[in-house]
VMD Tcl script that draws the C-alpha trace (Angstrom):
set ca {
  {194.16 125.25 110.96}
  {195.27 122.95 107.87}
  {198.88 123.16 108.60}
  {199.35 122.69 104.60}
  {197.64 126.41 104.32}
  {195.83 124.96 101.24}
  {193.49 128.13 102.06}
  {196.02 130.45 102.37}
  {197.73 129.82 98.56}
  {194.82 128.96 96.50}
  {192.32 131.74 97.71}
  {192.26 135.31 97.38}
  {190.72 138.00 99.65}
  {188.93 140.51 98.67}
  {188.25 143.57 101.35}
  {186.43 146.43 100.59}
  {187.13 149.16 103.12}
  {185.91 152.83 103.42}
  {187.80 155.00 106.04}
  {189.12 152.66 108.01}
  {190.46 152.86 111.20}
  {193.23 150.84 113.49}
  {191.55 147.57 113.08}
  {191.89 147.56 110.22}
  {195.51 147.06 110.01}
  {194.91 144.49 113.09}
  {193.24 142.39 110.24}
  {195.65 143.10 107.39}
  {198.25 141.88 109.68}
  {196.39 138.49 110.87}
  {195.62 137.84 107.06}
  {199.78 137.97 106.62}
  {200.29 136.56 109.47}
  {198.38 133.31 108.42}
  {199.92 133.20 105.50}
  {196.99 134.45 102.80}
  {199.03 135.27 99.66}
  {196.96 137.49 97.92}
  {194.60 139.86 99.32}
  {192.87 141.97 97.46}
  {191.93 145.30 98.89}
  {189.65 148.01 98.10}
  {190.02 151.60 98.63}
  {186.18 152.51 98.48}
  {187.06 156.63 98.10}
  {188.12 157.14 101.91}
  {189.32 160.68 102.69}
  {192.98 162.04 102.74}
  {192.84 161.26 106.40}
  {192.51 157.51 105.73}
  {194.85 156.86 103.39}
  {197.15 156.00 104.89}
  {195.65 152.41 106.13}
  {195.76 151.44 102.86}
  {199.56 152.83 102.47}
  {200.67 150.64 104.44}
  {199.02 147.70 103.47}
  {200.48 148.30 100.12}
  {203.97 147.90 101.54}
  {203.15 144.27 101.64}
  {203.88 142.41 98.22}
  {200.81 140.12 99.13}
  {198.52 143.22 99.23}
  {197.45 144.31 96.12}
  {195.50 147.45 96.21}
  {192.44 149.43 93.88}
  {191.36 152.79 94.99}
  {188.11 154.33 93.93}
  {188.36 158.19 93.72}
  {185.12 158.68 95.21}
  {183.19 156.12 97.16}
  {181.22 153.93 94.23}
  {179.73 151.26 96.94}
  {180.39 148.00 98.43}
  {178.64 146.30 95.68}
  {181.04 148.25 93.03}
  {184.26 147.53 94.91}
  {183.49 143.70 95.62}
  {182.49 143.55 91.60}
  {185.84 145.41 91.00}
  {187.65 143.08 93.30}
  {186.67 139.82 91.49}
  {187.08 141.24 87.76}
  {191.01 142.09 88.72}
  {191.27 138.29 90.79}
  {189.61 136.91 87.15}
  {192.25 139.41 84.82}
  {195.19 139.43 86.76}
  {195.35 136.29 89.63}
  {194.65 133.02 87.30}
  {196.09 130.63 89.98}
  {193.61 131.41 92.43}
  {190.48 129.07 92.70}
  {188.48 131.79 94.21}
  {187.72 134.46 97.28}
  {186.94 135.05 100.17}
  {185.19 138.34 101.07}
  {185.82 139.75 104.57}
  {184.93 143.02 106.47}
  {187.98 145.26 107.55}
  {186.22 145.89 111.04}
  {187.67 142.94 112.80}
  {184.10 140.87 112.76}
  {185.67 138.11 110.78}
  {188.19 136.16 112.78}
  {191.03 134.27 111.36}
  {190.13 130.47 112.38}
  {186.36 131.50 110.69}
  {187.55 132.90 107.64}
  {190.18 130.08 107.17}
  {187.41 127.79 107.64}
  {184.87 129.54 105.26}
  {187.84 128.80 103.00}
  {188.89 125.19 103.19}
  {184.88 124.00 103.21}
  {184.76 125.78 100.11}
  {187.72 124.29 98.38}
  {186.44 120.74 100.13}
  {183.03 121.07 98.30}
  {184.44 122.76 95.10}
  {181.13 124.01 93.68}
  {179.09 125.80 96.51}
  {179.60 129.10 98.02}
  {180.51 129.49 101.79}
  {178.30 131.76 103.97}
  {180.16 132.25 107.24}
  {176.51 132.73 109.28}
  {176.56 134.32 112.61}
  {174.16 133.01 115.36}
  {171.71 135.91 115.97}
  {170.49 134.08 119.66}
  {173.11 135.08 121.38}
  {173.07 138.07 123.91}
  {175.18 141.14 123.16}
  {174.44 141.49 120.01}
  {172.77 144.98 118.54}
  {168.88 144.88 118.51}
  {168.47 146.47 115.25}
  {171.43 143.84 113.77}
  {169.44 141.07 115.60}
  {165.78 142.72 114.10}
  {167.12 143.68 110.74}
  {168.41 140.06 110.29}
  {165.88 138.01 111.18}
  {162.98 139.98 108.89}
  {165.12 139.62 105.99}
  {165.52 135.84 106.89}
  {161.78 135.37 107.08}
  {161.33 137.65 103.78}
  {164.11 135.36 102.16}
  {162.37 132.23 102.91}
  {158.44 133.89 102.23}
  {159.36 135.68 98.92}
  {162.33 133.20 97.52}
  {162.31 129.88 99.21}
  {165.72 130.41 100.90}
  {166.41 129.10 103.79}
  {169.35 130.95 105.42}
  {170.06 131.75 108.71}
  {172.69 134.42 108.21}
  {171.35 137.29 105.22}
  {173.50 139.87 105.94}
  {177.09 138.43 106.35}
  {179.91 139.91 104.23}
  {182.03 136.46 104.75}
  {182.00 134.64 101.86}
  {183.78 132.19 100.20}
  {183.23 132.34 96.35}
  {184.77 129.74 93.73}
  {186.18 130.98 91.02}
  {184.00 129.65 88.24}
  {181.28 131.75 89.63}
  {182.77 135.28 89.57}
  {182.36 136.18 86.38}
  {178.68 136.01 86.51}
  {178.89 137.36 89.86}
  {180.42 141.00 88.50}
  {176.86 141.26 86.38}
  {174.44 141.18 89.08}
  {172.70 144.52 89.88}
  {173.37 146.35 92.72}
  {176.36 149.10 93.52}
  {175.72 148.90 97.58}
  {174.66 147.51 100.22}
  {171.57 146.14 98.43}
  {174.42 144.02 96.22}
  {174.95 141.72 98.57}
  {171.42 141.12 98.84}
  {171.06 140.73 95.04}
  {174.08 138.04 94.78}
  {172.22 135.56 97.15}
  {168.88 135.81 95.15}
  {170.93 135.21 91.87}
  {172.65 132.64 93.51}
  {169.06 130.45 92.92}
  {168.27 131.67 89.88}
  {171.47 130.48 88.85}
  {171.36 127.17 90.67}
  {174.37 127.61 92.50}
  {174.50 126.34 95.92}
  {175.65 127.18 99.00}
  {176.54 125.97 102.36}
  {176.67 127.49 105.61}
  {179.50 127.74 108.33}
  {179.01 128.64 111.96}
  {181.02 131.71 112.86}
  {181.80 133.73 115.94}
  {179.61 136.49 116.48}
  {181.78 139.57 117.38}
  {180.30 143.01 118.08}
  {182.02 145.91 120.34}
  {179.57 147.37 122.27}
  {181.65 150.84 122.76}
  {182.16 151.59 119.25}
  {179.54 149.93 117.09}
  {179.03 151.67 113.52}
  {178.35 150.95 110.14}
  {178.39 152.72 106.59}
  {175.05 150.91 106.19}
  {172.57 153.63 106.28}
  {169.42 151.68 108.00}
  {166.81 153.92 106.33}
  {168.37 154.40 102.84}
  {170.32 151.23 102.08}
  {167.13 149.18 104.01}
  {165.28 150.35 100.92}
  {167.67 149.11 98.07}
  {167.67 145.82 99.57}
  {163.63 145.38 100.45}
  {162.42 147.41 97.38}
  {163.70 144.29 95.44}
  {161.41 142.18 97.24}
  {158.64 144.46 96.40}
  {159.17 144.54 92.76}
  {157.03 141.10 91.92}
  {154.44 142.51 94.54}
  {154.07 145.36 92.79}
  {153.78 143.94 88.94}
  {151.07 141.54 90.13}
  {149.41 144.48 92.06}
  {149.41 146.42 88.51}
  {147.96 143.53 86.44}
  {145.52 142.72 89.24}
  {144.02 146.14 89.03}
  {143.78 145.42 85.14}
  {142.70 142.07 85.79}
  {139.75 142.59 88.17}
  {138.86 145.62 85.94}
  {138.28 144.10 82.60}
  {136.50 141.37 85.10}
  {133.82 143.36 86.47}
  {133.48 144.98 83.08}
  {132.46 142.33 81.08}
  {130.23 140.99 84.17}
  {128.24 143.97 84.22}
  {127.89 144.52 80.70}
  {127.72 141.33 79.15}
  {126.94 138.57 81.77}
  {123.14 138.34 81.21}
  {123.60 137.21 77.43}
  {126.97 134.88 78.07}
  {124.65 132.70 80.95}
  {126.64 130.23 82.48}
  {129.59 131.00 80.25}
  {130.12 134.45 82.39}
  {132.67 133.84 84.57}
  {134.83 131.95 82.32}
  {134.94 134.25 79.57}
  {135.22 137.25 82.09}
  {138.01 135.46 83.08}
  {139.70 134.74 80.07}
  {139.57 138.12 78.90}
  {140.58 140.02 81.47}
  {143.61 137.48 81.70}
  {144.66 137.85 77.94}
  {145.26 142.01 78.72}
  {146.54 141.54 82.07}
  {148.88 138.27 81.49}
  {150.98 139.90 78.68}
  {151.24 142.91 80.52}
  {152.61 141.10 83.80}
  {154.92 138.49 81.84}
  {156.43 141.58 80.20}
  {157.00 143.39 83.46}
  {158.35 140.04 85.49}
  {160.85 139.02 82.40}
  {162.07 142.50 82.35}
  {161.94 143.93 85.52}
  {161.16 141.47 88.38}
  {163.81 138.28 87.23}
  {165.66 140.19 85.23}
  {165.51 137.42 82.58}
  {168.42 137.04 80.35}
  {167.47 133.99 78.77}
  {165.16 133.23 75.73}
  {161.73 135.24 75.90}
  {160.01 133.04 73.62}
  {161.32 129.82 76.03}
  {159.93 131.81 78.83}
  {156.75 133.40 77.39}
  {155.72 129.65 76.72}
  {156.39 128.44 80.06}
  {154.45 131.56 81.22}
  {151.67 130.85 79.25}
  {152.05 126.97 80.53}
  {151.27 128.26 83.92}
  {149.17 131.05 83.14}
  {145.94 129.13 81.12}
  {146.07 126.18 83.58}
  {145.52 128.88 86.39}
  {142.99 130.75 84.66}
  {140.90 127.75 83.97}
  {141.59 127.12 87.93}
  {140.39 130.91 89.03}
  {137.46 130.33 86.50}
  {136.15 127.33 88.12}
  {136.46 128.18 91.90}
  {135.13 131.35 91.18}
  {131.99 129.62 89.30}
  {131.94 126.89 92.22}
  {131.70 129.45 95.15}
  {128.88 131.33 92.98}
  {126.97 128.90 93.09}
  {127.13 127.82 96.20}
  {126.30 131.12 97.30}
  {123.80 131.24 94.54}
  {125.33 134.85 93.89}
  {124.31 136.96 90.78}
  {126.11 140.25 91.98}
  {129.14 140.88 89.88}
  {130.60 143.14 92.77}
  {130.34 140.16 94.97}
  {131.82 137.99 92.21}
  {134.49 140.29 92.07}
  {135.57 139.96 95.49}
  {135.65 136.22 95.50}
  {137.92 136.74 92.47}
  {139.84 138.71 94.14}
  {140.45 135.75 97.54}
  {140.57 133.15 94.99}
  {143.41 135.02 92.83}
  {145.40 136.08 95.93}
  {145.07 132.44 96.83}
  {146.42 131.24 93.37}
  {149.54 134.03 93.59}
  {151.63 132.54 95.99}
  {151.46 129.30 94.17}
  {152.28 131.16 91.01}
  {155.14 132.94 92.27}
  {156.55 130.06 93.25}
  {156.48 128.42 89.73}
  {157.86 131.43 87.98}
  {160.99 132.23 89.74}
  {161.65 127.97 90.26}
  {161.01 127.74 86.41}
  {159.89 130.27 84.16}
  {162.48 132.71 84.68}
  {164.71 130.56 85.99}
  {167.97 130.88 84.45}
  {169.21 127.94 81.82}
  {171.05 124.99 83.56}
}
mol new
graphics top color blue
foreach p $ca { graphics top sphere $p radius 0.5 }
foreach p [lrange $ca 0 end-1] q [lrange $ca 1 end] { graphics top cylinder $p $q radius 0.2 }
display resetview
């Protein structure tokens, strides 16, 4: 522990809590105990019966408390949480988020905290090592899908997706109280922005501390599993749409006009099945998928950038492979459309959220 508790008087934390129990007052009193200054906690609509947790916490001049009438998520409290840090702390040079079950120990969060200050402009993931025996299957399960999905759908590599210890400079919280999301899934959302953004982050080995006798959780695995993955889904399911359009303007002008365009077919198949279907997925991605809010004409041209080069690609494979197979069937054309396309969207997915949506450095 820095015995100059840099930490401790230059960074807030923020807690969310919903009914709370007796540990949490364990971990309001190790947070005073260590000497944090300002800790920001938030009463997420708990019941009369819980109340007074946060009563007493309130007794402390370093506790500064906001209470939600009914229970608005952990997404809306840890977005309500930074706003008041921004309006009414201006000495602090950021947060650190914690849990109020006692899973966050003092020596980790203290040293989520001075890495952060050390690098200045990269938030802290305190990251758990999911290896380790005694820890919840579904927590261990749950974990490492999202991991692979992370790295699969958004070419992050992190070892830790679902850990609610975070250190957060200041400069970034701002931006941080506009990203979607009112739950669970917000958490989620604020590590995906996080690249879109550019901002970095950096990873701290924590304890991993369960208790076996009384594990639970607000997270709802059905419900709230489905506001985080549904986000993943959401490119998936744009391309999906456009595809259909895509393969059936395709087979259209194959059987229809193929005979009189020769060896032209395929490419003008191509390019007008992509004309419909490319304007109709840019739209969706920009507005739905990335959730651009930068220039549309800035990224319609770098859509288009990527788009015609891999038309002209899909185009010529699809021509190569016909003739190779010496194939004249434009159901069979079709479906080596279809590999070659599903081939081509991974590498285009890629290329859109690195740089056509990505957000203005």
């Amino acid at each position: 522990m820095n015995d100059d508790k840099l930490c401790q008087n230059e960074l807030a934390i923020v807690l969310p809590s919903l009914d709370p129990d007796k540990k949490f007052t364990g971990v309001v009193d190790g947070l005073l105990g260590a000497g944090f200054q300002q800790i920001v906690i938030v009463d997420d609509g708990s019941d009369e019966e819980h109340k007074r947790f946060f009563q007493q916490a309130a007794l402390h001049p370093q506790c500064h408390i906001l209470t939600h009438e009914v229970n608005l998520g952990k997404g809306k409290a840890l977005k309500d949480a930074f706003a008041y840090v921004l309006e009414e702390l201006p000495d602090v040079k950021g947060v650190i988020t914690i849990d109020g079950d006692g899973q966050h120990l003092l020596p980790d969060i203290i040293a989520c905290g001075e890495k952060m200050l050390e690098l200045e402009d990269k938030v802290v993931l305190g990251c758990r090592d999911f290896n380790k025996p005694g820890i919840p299957p579904r927590s261990v399960a749950g974990n490492k899908t999202t991991s692979r999905l992370f790295r699969i759908c958004y070419g992050i590599k992190l070892s830790d997706t679902q850990t609610g210890l975070r250190a957060i400079p200041r400069q970034y919280l701002e931006r941080f109280c506009k990203i979607e999301g009112e739950r669970f899934e917000y958490e989620t959302n604020m590590l995906l922005q996080m690249k879109r953004m550019g901002i970095g982050f950096a990873e701290q080995p924590i304890e991993t501390v369960y208790d076996p006798e009384d594990y639970g959780s607000h997270y709802n695995a059905l419900k709230d599993s489905w506001r985080i993955f549904k986000i993943m889904f959401k490119f998936l399911l744009s391309s999906a749409s456009s595809l259909l359009v895509d393969m059936g303007l395709f087979y259209l002008v194959m059987r229809f006009f193929a005979p009189s365009l020769g060896s032209y077919a395929e490419l003008v198949a191509t390019a007008a099945a992509r004309a419909c279907s490319s304007f109709m997925n840019f739209n969706a991605n920009n507005s739905v998928v990335f959730h651009n809010n930068g220039s549309y004409r800035r990224s319609l041209l770098r859509y288009y950038c990527l788009c015609i080069p891999q038309m002209l690609v899909s185009a010529g494979l699809v021509t190569l492979i016909n003739g190779l197979l010496g194939n004249t069937a434009p159901f069979i054309a079709t479906l080596i459309k279809l590999v070659v396309d599903t081939v081509l969207f991974f590498i285009s997915y890629t290329i859109q959220r690195e740089w056509v949506f990505a957000e203005k450095k």
